[in-house]
C-alpha positions in Angstrom: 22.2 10.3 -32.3 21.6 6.6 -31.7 18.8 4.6 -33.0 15.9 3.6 -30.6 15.6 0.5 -29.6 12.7 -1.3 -31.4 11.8 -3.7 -29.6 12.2 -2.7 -25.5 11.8 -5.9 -23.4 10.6 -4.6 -20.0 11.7 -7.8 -17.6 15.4 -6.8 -18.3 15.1 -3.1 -17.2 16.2 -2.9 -13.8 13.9 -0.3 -11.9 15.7 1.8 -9.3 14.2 1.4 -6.1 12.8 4.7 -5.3 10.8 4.3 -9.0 9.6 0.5 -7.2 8.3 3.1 -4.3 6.6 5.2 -6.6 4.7 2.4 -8.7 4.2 0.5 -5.6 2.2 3.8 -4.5 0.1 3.9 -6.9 -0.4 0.4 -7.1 -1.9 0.5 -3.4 -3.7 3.4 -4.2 -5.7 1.7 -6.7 -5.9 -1.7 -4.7 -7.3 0.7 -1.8 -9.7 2.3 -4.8 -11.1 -1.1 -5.6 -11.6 -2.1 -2.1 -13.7 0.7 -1.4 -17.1 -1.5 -2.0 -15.9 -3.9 0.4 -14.8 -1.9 2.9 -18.4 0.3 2.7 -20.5 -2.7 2.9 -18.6 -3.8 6.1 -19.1 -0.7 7.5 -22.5 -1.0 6.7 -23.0 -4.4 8.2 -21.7 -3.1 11.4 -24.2 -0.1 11.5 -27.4 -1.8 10.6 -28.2 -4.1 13.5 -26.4 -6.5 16.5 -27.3 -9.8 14.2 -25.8 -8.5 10.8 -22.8 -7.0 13.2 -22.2 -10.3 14.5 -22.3 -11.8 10.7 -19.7 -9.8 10.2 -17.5 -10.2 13.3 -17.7 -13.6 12.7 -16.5 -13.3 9.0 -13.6 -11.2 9.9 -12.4 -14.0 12.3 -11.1 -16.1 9.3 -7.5 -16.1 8.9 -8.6 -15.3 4.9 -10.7 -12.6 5.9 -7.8 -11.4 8.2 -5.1 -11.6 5.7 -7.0 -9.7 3.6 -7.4 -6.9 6.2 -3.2 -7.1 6.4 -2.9 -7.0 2.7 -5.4 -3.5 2.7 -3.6 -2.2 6.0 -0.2 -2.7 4.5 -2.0 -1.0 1.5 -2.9 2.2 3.4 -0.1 2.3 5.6 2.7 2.4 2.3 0.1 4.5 0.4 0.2 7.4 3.5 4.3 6.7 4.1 4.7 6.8 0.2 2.6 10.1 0.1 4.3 11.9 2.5 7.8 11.3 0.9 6.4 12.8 -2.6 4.5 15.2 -0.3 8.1 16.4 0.9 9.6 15.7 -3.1 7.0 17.8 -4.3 7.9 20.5 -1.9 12.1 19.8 -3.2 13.4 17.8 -0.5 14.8 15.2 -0.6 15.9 15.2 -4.5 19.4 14.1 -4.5 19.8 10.6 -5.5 21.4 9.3 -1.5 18.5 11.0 0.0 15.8 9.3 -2.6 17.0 6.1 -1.8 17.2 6.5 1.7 13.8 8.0 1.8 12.7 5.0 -0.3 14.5 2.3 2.2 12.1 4.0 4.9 9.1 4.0 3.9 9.5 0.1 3.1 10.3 -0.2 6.2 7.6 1.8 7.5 5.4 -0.3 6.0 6.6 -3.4 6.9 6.5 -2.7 10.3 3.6 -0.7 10.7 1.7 -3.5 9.1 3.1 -6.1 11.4 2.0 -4.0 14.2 -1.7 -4.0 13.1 -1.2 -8.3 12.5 -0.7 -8.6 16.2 -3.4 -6.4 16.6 -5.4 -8.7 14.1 -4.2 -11.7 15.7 
Protein backbone atom coordinates (compact mmCIF):
# COMPACT_ATOMS: atom_id res chain seq x y z
CA UNK A 1 0.00 0.00 0.00
CA UNK A 2 1.36 3.38 -0.69
CA UNK A 3 1.92 6.10 1.76
CA UNK A 4 -0.59 9.17 1.83
CA UNK A 5 0.42 12.08 0.78
CA UNK A 6 1.12 14.50 3.67
CA UNK A 7 0.80 17.41 2.53
CA UNK A 8 -2.17 17.58 -0.38
CA UNK A 9 -2.01 21.00 -2.19
CA UNK A 10 -5.52 21.49 -3.50
CA UNK A 11 -4.69 24.25 -6.52
CA UNK A 12 -3.00 21.31 -8.43
CA UNK A 13 -5.89 18.83 -8.35
CA UNK A 14 -7.64 19.05 -11.37
CA UNK A 15 -11.52 18.67 -10.67
CA UNK A 16 -13.44 16.85 -13.35
CA UNK A 17 -16.13 18.89 -14.59
CA UNK A 18 -19.21 17.16 -13.61
CA UNK A 19 -17.61 17.54 -9.72
CA UNK A 20 -17.24 21.68 -10.85
CA UNK A 21 -21.25 21.16 -11.52
CA UNK A 22 -21.74 19.63 -8.36
CA UNK A 23 -19.85 22.30 -6.09
CA UNK A 24 -21.00 24.95 -8.26
CA UNK A 25 -24.59 23.59 -7.06
CA UNK A 26 -24.14 24.00 -3.92
CA UNK A 27 -22.31 27.01 -4.12
CA UNK A 28 -25.51 28.75 -5.63
CA UNK A 29 -27.59 27.15 -3.26
CA UNK A 30 -26.05 28.79 -0.51
CA UNK A 31 -25.47 32.25 -2.42
CA UNK A 32 -29.45 31.89 -3.08
CA UNK A 33 -29.60 31.00 1.04
CA UNK A 34 -27.95 34.18 1.86
CA UNK A 35 -29.84 36.29 -0.47
CA UNK A 36 -32.97 35.30 1.01
CA UNK A 37 -33.07 38.64 3.37
CA UNK A 38 -32.69 40.65 0.41
CA UNK A 39 -34.83 39.22 -1.73
CA UNK A 40 -37.75 39.26 1.31
CA UNK A 41 -37.31 42.85 2.11
CA UNK A 42 -37.79 43.66 -1.76
CA UNK A 43 -40.65 41.83 -1.77
CA UNK A 44 -41.75 43.64 1.02
CA UNK A 45 -41.05 47.01 -0.24
CA UNK A 46 -43.19 46.28 -3.22
CA UNK A 47 -46.28 45.19 -0.99
CA UNK A 48 -46.36 47.97 1.55
CA UNK A 49 -47.29 51.02 -0.36
CA UNK A 50 -47.00 52.96 -4.16
CA UNK A 51 -44.09 55.40 -2.55
CA UNK A 52 -41.88 52.55 -0.98
CA UNK A 53 -42.71 50.42 -4.42
CA UNK A 54 -41.41 53.15 -6.37
CA UNK A 55 -38.21 53.34 -3.92
CA UNK A 56 -37.66 50.23 -4.99
CA UNK A 57 -38.29 50.31 -8.78
CA UNK A 58 -36.09 52.96 -8.78
CA UNK A 59 -33.27 51.02 -6.98
CA UNK A 60 -33.58 48.10 -9.21
CA UNK A 61 -32.94 50.44 -12.26
CA UNK A 62 -29.13 50.57 -11.48
CA UNK A 63 -27.02 48.60 -13.62
CA UNK A 64 -25.43 47.40 -9.89
CA UNK A 65 -28.70 46.58 -8.67
CA UNK A 66 -29.38 44.79 -12.03
CA UNK A 67 -26.30 42.79 -12.17
CA UNK A 68 -26.92 41.64 -8.97
CA UNK A 69 -30.41 40.35 -10.05
CA UNK A 70 -28.27 38.40 -13.09
CA UNK A 71 -25.78 37.02 -10.70
CA UNK A 72 -29.00 35.54 -8.30
CA UNK A 73 -31.05 34.54 -11.62
CA UNK A 74 -27.99 32.79 -12.97
CA UNK A 75 -27.94 31.47 -9.28
CA UNK A 76 -31.51 29.88 -9.42
CA UNK A 77 -31.50 29.01 -12.91
CA UNK A 78 -27.96 26.53 -12.42
CA UNK A 79 -29.29 25.60 -8.96
CA UNK A 80 -32.87 24.19 -10.64
CA UNK A 81 -30.77 22.69 -13.96
CA UNK A 82 -28.06 21.36 -11.48
CA UNK A 83 -30.96 19.72 -9.40
CA UNK A 84 -32.63 18.09 -11.92
CA UNK A 85 -29.44 16.28 -13.30
CA UNK A 86 -28.79 14.79 -9.62
CA UNK A 87 -32.64 14.49 -9.41
CA UNK A 88 -32.26 12.01 -12.50
CA UNK A 89 -28.49 10.64 -10.88
CA UNK A 90 -30.21 9.96 -7.87
CA UNK A 91 -32.86 8.04 -9.64
CA UNK A 92 -29.46 6.10 -11.73
CA UNK A 93 -29.42 7.70 -14.94
CA UNK A 94 -27.17 9.04 -16.27
CA UNK A 95 -24.06 7.31 -14.31
CA UNK A 96 -21.63 6.41 -16.87
CA UNK A 97 -18.88 8.78 -17.14
CA UNK A 98 -19.85 10.12 -21.31
CA UNK A 99 -23.31 10.70 -20.08
CA UNK A 100 -21.99 12.73 -16.74
CA UNK A 101 -20.05 14.89 -18.68
CA UNK A 102 -22.47 15.47 -21.18
CA UNK A 103 -25.18 16.07 -18.61
CA UNK A 104 -22.66 18.45 -16.94
CA UNK A 105 -21.87 20.37 -20.47
CA UNK A 106 -25.81 21.11 -20.45
CA UNK A 107 -26.65 22.36 -17.62
CA UNK A 108 -23.73 25.04 -18.12
CA UNK A 109 -25.20 25.78 -20.88
CA UNK A 110 -28.54 25.93 -19.52
CA UNK A 111 -27.49 28.32 -17.35
CA UNK A 112 -25.67 30.50 -19.44
CA UNK A 113 -28.36 30.98 -21.70
CA UNK A 114 -31.22 30.99 -19.58
CA UNK A 115 -29.54 33.74 -17.73
CA UNK A 116 -28.84 35.74 -20.74
CA UNK A 117 -32.49 35.42 -21.52
CA UNK A 118 -33.64 37.01 -18.26
CA UNK A 119 -30.54 40.04 -18.97
CA UNK A 120 -32.52 41.07 -21.99
CA UNK A 121 -35.38 40.90 -20.02
CA UNK A 122 -33.45 43.03 -17.32
CA UNK A 123 -32.21 45.29 -19.78
Amino acid sequence: MPARPKYLNLFQIRLPLPGLVSIMHRVSGAALFLALPLLLWGFEQSLISFPAYMSLRAVMSHALAKLVVLGLAWAYLHHLCAGIRHLAMDMHYGLDLATARLTAWIVLGAGIVLAAAVGMLLW
